[in-house]
Structure formats: structure tokens, C-alpha cells
PDB file of N, CA, C and O in Angstrom:
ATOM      1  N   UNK A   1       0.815  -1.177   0.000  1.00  0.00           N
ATOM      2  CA  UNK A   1       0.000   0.000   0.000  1.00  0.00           C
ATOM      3  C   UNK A   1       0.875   1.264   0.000  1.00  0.00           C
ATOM      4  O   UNK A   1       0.611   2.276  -0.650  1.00  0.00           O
ATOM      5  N   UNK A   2       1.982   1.097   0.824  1.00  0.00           N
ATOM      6  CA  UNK A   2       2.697   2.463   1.077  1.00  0.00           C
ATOM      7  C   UNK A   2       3.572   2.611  -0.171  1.00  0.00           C
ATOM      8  O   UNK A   2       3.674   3.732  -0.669  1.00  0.00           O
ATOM      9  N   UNK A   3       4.271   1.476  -0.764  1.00  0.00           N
ATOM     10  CA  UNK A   3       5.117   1.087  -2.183  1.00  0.00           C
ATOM     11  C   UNK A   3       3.815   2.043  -3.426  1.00  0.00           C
ATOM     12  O   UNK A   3       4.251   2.964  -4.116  1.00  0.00           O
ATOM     13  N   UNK A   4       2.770   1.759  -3.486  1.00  0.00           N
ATOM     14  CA  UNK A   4       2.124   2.461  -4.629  1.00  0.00           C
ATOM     15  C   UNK A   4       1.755   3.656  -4.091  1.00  0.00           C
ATOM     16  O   UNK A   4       1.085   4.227  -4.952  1.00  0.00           O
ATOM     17  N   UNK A   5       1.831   4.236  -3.254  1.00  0.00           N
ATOM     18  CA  UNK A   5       1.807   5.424  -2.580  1.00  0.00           C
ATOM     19  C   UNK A   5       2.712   6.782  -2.882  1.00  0.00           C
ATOM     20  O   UNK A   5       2.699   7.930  -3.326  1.00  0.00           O
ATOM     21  N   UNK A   6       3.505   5.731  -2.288  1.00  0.00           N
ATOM     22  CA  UNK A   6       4.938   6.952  -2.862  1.00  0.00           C
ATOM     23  C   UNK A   6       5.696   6.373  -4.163  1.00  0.00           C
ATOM     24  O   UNK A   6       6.788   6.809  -4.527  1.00  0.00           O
ATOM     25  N   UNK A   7       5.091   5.483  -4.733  1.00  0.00           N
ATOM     26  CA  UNK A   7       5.941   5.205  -6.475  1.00  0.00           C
ATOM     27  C   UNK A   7       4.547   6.213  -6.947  1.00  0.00           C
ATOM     28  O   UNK A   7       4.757   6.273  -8.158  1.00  0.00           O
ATOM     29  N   UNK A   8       3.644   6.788  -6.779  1.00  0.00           N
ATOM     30  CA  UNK A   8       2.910   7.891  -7.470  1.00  0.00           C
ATOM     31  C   UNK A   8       3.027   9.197  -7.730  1.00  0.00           C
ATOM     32  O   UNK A   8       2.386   9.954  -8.460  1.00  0.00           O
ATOM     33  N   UNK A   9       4.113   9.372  -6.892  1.00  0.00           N
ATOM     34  CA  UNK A   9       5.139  10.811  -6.901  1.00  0.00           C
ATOM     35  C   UNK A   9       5.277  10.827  -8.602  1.00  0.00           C
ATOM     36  O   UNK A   9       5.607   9.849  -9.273  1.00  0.00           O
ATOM     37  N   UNK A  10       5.026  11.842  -8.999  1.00  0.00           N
ATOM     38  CA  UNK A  10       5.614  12.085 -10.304  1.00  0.00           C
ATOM     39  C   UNK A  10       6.840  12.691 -10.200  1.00  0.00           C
ATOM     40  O   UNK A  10       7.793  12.253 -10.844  1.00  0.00           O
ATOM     41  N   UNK A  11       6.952  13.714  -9.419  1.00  0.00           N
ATOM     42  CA  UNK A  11       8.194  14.331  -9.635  1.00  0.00           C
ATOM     43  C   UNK A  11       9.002  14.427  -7.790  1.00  0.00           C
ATOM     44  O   UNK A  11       8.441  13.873  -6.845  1.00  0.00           O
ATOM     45  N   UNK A  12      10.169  15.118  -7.642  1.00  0.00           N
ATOM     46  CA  UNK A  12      10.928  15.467  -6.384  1.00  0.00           C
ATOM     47  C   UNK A  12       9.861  16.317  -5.802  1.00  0.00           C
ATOM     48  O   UNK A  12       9.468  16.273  -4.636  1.00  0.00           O
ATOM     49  N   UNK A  13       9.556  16.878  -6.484  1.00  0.00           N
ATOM     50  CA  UNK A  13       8.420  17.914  -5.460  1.00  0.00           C
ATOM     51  C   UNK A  13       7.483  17.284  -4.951  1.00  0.00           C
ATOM     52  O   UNK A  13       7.191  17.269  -3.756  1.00  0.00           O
ATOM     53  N   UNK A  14       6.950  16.720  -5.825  1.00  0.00           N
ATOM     54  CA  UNK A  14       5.454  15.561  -4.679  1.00  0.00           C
ATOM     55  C   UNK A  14       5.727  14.821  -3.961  1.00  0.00           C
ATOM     56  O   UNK A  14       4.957  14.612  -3.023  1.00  0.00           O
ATOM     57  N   UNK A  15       7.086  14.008  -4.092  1.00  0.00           N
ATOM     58  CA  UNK A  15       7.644  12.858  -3.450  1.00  0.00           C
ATOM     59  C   UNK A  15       7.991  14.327  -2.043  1.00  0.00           C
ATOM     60  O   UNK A  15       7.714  14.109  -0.864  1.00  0.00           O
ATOM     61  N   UNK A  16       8.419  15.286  -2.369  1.00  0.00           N
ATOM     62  CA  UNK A  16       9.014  15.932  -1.038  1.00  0.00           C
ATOM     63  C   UNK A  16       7.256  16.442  -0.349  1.00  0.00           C
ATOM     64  O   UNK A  16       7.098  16.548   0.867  1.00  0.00           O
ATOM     65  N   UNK A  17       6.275  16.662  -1.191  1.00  0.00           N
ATOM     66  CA  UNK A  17       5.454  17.434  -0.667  1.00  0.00           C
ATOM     67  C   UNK A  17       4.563  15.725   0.145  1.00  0.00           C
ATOM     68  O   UNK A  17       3.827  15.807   1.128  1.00  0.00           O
ATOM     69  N   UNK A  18       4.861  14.488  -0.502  1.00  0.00           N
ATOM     70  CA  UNK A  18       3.998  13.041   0.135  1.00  0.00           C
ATOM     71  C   UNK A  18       4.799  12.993   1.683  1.00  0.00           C
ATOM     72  O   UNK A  18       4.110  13.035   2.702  1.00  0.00           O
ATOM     73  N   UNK A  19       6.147  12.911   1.756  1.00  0.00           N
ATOM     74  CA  UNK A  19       7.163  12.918   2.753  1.00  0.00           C
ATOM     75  C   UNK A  19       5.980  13.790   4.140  1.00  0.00           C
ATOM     76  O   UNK A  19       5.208  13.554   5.070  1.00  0.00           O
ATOM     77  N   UNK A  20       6.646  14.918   3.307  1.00  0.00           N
ATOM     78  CA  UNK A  20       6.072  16.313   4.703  1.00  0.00           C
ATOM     79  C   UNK A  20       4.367  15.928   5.204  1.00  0.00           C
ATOM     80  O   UNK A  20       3.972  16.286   6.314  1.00  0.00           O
ATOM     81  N   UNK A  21       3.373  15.094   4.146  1.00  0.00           N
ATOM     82  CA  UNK A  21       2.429  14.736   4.742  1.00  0.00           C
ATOM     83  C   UNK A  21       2.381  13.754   5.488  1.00  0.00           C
ATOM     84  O   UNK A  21       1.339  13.567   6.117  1.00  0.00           O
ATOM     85  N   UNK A  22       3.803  12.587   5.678  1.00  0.00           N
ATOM     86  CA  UNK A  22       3.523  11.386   6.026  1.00  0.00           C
ATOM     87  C   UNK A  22       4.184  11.849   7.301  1.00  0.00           C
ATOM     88  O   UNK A  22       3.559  11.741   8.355  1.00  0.00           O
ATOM     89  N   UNK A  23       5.268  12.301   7.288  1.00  0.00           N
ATOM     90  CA  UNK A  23       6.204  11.968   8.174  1.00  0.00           C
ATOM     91  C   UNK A  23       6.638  13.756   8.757  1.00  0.00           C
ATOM     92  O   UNK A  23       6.756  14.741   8.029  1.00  0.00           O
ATOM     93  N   UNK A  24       6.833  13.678  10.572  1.00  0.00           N
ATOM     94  CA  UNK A  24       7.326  14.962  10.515  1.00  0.00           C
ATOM     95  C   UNK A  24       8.484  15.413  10.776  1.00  0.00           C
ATOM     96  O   UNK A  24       9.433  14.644  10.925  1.00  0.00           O
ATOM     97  N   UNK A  25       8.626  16.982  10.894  1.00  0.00           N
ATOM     98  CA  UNK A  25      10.398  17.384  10.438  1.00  0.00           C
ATOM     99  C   UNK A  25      11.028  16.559  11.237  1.00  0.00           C
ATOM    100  O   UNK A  25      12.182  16.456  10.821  1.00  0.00           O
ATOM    101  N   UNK A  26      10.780  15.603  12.633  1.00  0.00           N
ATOM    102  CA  UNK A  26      11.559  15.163  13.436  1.00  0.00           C
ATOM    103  C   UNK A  26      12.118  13.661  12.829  1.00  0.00           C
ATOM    104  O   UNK A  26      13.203  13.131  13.066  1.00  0.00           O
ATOM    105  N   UNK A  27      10.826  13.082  11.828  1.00  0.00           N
ATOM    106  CA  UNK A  27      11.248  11.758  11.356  1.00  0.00           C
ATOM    107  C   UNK A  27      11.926  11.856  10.065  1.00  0.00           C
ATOM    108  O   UNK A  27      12.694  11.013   9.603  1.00  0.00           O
ATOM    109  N   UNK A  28      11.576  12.958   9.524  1.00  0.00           N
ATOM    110  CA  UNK A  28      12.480  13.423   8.272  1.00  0.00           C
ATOM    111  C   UNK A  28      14.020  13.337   8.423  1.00  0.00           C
ATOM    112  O   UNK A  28      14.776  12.882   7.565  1.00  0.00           O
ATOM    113  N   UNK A  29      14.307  13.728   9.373  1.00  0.00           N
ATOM    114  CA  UNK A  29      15.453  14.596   9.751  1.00  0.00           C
ATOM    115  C   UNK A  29      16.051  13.495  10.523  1.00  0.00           C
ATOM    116  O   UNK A  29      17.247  13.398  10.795  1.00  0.00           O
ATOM    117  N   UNK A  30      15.093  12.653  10.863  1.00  0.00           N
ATOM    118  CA  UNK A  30      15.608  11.163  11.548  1.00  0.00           C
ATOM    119  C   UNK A  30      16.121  10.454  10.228  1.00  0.00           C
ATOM    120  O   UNK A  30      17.333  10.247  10.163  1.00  0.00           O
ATOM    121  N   UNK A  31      15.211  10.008   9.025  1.00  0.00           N
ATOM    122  CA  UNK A  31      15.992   9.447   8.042  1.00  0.00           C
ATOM    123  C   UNK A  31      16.905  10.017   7.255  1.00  0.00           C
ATOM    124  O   UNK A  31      17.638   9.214   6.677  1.00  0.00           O
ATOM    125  N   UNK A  32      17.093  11.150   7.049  1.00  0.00           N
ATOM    126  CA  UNK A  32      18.507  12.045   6.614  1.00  0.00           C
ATOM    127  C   UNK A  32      19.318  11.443   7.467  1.00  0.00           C
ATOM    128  O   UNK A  32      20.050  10.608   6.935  1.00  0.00           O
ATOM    129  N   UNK A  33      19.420  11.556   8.423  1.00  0.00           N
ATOM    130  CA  UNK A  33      20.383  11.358   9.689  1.00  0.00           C
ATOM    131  C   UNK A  33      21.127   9.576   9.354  1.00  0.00           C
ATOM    132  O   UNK A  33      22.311   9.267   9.494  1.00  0.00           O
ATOM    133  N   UNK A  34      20.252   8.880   9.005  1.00  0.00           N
ATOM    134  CA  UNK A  34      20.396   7.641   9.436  1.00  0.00           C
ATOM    135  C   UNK A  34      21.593   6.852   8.054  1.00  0.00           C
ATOM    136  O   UNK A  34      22.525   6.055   8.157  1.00  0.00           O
ATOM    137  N   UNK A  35      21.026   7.498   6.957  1.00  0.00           N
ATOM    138  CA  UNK A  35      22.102   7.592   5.571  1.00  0.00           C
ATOM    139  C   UNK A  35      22.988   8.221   5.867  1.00  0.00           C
ATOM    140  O   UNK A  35      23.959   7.553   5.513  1.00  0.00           O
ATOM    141  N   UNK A  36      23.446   9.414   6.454  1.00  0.00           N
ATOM    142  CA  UNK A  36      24.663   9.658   6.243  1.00  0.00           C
ATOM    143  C   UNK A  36      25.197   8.906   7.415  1.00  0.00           C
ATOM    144  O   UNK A  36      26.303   8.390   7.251  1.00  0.00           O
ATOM    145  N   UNK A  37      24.723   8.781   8.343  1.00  0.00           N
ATOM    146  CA  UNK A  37      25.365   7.094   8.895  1.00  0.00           C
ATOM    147  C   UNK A  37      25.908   6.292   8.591  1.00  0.00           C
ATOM    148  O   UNK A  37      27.015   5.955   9.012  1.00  0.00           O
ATOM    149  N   UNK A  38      24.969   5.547   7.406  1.00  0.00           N
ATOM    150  CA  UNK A  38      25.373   4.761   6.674  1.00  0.00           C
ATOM    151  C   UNK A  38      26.531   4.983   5.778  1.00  0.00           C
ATOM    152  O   UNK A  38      27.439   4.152   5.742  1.00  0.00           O
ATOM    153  N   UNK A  39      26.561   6.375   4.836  1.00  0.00           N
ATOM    154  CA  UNK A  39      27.144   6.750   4.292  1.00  0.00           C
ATOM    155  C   UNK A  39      28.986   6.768   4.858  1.00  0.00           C
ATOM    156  O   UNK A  39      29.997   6.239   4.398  1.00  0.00           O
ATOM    157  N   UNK A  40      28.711   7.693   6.100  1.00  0.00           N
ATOM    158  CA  UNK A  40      30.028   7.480   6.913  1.00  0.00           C
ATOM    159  C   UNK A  40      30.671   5.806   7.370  1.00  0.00           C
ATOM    160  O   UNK A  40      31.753   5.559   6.838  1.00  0.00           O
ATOM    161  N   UNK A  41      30.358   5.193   7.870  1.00  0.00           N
ATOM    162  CA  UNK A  41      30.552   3.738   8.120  1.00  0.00           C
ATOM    163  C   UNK A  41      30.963   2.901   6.597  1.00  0.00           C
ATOM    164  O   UNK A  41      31.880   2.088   6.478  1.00  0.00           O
ATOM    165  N   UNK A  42      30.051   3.332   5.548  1.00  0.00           N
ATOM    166  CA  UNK A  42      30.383   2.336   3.939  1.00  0.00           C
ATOM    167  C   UNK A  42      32.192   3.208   3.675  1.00  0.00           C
ATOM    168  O   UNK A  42      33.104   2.741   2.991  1.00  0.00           O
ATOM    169  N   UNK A  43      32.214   4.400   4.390  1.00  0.00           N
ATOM    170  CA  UNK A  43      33.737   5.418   4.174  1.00  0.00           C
ATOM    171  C   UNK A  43      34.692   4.942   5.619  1.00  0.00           C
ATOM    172  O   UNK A  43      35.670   5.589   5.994  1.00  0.00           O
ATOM    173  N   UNK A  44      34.143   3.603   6.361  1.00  0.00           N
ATOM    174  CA  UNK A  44      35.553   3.074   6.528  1.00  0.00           C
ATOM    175  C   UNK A  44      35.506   3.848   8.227  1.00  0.00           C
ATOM    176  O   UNK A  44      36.349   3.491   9.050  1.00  0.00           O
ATOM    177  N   UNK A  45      34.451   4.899   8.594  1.00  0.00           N
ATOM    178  CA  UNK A  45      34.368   5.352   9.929  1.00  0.00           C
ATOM    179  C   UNK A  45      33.794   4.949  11.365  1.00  0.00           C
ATOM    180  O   UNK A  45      32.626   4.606  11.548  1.00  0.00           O
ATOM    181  N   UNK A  46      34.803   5.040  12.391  1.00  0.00           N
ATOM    182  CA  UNK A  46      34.362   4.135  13.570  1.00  0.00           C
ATOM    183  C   UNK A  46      33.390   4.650  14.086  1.00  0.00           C
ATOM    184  O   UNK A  46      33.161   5.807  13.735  1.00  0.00           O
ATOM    185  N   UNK A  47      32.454   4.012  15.102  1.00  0.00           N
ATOM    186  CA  UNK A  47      31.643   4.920  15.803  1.00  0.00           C
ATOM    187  C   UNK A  47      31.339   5.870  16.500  1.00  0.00           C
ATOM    188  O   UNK A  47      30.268   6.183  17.018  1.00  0.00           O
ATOM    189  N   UNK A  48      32.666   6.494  16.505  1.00  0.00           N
ATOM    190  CA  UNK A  48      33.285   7.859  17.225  1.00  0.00           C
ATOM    191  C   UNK A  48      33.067   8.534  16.249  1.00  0.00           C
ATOM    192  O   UNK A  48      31.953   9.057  16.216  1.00  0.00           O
ATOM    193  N   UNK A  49      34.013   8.794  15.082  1.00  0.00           N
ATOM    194  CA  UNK A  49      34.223   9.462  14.057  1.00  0.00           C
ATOM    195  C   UNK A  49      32.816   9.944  13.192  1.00  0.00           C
ATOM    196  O   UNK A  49      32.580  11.087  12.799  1.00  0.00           O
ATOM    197  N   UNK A  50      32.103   8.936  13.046  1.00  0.00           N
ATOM    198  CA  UNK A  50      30.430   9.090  12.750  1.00  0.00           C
ATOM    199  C   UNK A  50      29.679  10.190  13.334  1.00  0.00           C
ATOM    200  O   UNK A  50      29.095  11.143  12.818  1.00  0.00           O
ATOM    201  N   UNK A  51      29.905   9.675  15.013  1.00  0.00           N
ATOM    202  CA  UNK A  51      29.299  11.009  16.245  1.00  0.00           C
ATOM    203  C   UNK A  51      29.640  11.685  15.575  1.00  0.00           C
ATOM    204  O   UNK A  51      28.789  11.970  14.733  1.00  0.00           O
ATOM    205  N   UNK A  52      30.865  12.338  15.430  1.00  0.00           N
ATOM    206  CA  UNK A  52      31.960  13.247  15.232  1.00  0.00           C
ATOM    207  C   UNK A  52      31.037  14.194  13.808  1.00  0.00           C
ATOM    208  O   UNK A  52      30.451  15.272  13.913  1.00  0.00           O
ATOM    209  N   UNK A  53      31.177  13.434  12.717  1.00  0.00           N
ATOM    210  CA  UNK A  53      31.509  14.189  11.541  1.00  0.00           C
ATOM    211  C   UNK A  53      29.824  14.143  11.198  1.00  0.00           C
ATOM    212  O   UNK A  53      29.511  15.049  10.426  1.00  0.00           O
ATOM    213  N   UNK A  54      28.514  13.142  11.681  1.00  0.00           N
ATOM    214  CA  UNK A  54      27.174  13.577  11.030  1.00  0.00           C
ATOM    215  C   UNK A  54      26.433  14.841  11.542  1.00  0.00           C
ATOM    216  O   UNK A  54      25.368  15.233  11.064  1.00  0.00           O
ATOM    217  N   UNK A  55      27.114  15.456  12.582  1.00  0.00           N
ATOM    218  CA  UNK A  55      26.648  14.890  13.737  1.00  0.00           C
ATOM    219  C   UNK A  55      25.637  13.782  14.445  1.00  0.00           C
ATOM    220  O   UNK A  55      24.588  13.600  13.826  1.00  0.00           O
ATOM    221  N   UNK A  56      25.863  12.833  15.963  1.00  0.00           N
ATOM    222  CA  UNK A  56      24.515  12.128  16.024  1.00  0.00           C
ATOM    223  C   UNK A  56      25.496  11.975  17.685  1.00  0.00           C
ATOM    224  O   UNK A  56      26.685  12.108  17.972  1.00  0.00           O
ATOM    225  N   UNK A  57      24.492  11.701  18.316  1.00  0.00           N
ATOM    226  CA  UNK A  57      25.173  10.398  19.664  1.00  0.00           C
ATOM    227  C   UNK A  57      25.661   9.680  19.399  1.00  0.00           C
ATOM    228  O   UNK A  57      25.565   9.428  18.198  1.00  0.00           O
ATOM    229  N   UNK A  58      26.463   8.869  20.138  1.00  0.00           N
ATOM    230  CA  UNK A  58      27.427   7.547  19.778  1.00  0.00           C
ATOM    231  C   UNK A  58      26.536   6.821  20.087  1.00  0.00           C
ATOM    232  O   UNK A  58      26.825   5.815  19.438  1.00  0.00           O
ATOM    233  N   UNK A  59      25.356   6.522  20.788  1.00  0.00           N
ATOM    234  CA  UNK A  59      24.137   5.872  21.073  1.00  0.00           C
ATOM    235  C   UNK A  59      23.543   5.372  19.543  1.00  0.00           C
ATOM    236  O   UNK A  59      23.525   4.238  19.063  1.00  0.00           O
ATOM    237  N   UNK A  60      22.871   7.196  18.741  1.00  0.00           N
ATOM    238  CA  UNK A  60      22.542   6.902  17.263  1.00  0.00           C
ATOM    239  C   UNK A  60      23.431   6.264  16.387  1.00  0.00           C
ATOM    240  O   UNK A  60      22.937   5.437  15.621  1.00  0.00           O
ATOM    241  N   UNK A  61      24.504   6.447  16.342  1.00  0.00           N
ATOM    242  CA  UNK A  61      26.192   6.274  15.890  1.00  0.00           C
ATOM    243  C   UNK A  61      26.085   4.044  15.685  1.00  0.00           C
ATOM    244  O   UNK A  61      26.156   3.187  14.804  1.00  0.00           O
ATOM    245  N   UNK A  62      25.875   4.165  17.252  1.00  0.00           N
ATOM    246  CA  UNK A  62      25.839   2.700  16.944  1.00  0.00           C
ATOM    247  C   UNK A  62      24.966   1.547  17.034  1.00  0.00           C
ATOM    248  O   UNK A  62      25.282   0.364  17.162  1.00  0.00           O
ATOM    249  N   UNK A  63      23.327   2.301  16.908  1.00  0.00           N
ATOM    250  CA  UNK A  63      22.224   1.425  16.422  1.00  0.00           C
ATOM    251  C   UNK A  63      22.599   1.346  14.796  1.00  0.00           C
ATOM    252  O   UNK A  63      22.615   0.420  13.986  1.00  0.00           O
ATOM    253  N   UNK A  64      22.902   2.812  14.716  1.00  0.00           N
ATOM    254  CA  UNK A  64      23.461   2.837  12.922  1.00  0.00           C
ATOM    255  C   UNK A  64      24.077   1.805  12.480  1.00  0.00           C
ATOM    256  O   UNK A  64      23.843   1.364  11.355  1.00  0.00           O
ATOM    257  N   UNK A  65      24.931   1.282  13.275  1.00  0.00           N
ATOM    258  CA  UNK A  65      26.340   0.590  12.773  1.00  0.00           C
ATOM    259  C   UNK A  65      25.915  -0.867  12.825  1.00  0.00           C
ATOM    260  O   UNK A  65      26.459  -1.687  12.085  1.00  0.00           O
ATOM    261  N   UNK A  66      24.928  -1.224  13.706  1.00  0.00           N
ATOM    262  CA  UNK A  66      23.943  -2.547  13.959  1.00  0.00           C
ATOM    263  C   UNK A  66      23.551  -2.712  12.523  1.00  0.00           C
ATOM    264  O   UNK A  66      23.887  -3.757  11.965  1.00  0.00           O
ATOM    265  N   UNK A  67      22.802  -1.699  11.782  1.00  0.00           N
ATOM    266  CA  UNK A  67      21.913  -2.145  10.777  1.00  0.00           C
ATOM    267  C   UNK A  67      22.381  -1.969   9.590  1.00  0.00           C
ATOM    268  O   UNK A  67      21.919  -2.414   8.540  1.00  0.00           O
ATOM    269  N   UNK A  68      23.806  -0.963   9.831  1.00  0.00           N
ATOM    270  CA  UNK A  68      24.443  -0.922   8.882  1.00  0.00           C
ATOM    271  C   UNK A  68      25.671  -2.650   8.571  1.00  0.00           C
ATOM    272  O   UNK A  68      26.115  -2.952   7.463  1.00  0.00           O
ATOM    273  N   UNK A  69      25.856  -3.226   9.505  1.00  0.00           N
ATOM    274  CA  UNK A  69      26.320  -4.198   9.634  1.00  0.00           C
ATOM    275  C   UNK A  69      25.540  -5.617   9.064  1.00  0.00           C
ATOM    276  O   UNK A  69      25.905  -6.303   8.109  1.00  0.00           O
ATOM    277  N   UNK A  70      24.634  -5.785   9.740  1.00  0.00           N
ATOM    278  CA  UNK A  70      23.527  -6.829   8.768  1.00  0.00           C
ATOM    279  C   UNK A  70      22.966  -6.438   7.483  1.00  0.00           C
ATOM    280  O   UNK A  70      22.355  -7.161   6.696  1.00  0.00           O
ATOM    281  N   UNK A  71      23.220  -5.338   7.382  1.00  0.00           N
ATOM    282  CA  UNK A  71      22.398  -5.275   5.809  1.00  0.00           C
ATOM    283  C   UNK A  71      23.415  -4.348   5.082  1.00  0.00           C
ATOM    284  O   UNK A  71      23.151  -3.262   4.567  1.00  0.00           O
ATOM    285  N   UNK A  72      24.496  -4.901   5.126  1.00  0.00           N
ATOM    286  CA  UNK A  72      25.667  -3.757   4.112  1.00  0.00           C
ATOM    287  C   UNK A  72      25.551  -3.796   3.111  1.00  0.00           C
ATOM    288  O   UNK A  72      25.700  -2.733   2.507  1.00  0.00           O
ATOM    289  N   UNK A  73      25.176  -5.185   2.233  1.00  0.00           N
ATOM    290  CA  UNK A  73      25.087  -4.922   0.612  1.00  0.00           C
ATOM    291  C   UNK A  73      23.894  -4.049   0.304  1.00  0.00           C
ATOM    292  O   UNK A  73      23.878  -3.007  -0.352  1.00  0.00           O
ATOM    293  N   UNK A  74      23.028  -4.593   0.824  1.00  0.00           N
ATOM    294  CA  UNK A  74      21.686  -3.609   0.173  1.00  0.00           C
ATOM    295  C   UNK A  74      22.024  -2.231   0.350  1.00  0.00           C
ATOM    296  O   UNK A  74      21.921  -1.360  -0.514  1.00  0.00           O
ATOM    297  N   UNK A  75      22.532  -2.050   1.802  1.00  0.00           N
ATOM    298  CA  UNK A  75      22.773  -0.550   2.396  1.00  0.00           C
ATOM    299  C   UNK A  75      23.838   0.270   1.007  1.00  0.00           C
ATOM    300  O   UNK A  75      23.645   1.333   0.417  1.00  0.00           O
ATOM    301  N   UNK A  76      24.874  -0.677   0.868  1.00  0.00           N
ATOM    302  CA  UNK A  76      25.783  -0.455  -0.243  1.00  0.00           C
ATOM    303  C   UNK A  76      24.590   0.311  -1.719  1.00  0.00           C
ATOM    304  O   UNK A  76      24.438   1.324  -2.402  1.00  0.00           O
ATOM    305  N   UNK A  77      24.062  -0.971  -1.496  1.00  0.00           N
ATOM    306  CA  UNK A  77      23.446  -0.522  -2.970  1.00  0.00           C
ATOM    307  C   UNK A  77      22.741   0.711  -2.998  1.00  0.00           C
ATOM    308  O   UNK A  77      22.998   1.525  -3.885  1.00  0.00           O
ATOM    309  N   UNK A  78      21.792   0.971  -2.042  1.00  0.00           N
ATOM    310  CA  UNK A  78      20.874   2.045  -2.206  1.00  0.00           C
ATOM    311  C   UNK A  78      22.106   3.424  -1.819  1.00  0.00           C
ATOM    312  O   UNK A  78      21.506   4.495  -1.721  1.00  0.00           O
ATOM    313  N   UNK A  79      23.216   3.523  -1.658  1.00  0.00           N
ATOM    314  CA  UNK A  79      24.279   4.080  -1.172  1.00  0.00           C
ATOM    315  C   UNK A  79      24.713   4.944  -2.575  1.00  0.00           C
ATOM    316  O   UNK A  79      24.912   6.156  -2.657  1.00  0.00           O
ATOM    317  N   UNK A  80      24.808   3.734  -3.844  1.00  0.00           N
ATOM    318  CA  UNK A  80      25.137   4.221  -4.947  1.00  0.00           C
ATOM    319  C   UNK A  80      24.241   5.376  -5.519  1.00  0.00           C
ATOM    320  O   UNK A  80      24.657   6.222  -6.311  1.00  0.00           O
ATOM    321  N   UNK A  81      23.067   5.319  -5.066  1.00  0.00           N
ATOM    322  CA  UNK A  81      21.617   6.250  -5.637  1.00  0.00           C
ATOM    323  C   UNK A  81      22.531   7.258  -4.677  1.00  0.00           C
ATOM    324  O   UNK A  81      23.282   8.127  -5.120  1.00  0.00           O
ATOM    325  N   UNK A  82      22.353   7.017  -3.536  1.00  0.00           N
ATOM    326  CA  UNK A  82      22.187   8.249  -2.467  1.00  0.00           C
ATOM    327  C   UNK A  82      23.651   9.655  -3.362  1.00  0.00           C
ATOM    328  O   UNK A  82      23.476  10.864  -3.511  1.00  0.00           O
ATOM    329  N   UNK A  83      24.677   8.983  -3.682  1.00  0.00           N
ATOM    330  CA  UNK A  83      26.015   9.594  -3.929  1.00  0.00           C
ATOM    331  C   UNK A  83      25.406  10.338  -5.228  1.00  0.00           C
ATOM    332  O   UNK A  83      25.697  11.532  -5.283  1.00  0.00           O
ATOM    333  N   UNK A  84      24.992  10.077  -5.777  1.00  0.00           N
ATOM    334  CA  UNK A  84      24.403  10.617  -7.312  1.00  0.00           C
ATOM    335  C   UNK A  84      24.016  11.949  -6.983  1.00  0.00           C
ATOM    336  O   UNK A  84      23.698  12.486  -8.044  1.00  0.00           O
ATOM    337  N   UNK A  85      23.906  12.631  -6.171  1.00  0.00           N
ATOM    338  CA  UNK A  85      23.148  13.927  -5.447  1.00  0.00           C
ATOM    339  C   UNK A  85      24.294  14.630  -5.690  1.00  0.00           C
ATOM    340  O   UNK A  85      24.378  15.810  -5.347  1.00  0.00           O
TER     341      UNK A  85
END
């Protein structure tokens, strides 16, 4: 249900204007947060350095590093989209 939801976005703007209806600035700003997590950790960074450079807690830092750990290829993959920006 939620997959044909947001694949109905035609463009960045609806997909940003579906976001702001679903989710708020706090969970937004929670999944920004959670990619460049990912992002930092796929670049080889400990869970200090993460705190350090996303900013986040070493708390957020290393639930990150949990899920970034079991799911690295996929994380990898959707990683390649994310860099395209």
C-alpha cells in the first residue's frame, strides 16, 4: 500500500510534498540522519568518528552501525543512488 503510494510521486516535489504529509520534520530529519550514517561507516568510519563528523550520539552512531552491519550490501546498494546527489 505504502510502495504504490509513494511510487505515485511524479516528480521530487510531490515525493518531497507526500514525505512532509507522512512523516514529521523530526522523522524526516531522523531518516537524513540515518544515511549519512550509513554513508560514513560504507567510508571506513568508527563509531566515534560518525558522532563526530554527522553529527549524532554515539548511542545513534551505533544502532546505525547494527543495521548498517547486517544489511551492508543492500545498504551499499541504495548508497550508490544516495552519492548521485
Amino acid at each position: 500500500m505504502l510502495y504504490k503510494l509513494f511510487q505515485s510521486a511524479q516528480s521530487e516535489t510531490e515525493f518531497d510534498e507526500l514525505l512532509r504529509l507522512t512523516f514529521t520534520e523530526n522523522e524526516r530529519a531522523m531518516m537524513l540522519e540515518r544515511w549519512k550514517i550509513f554513508d560514513a561507516f560504507d567510508q571506513g568510519m568508527s563509531q566515534r568518528e560518525v558522532s563526530k563528523e554527522v553529527p549524532c550520539s554515539i548511542v545513534t552512531a551505533t544502532r546505525g552501525a547494527k543495521v548498517y552491519r547486517e544489511n551492508k550490501t543492500v545498504i551499499q546498494r541504495f548508497l550508490e543512488i544516495w552519492r548521485q546527489e
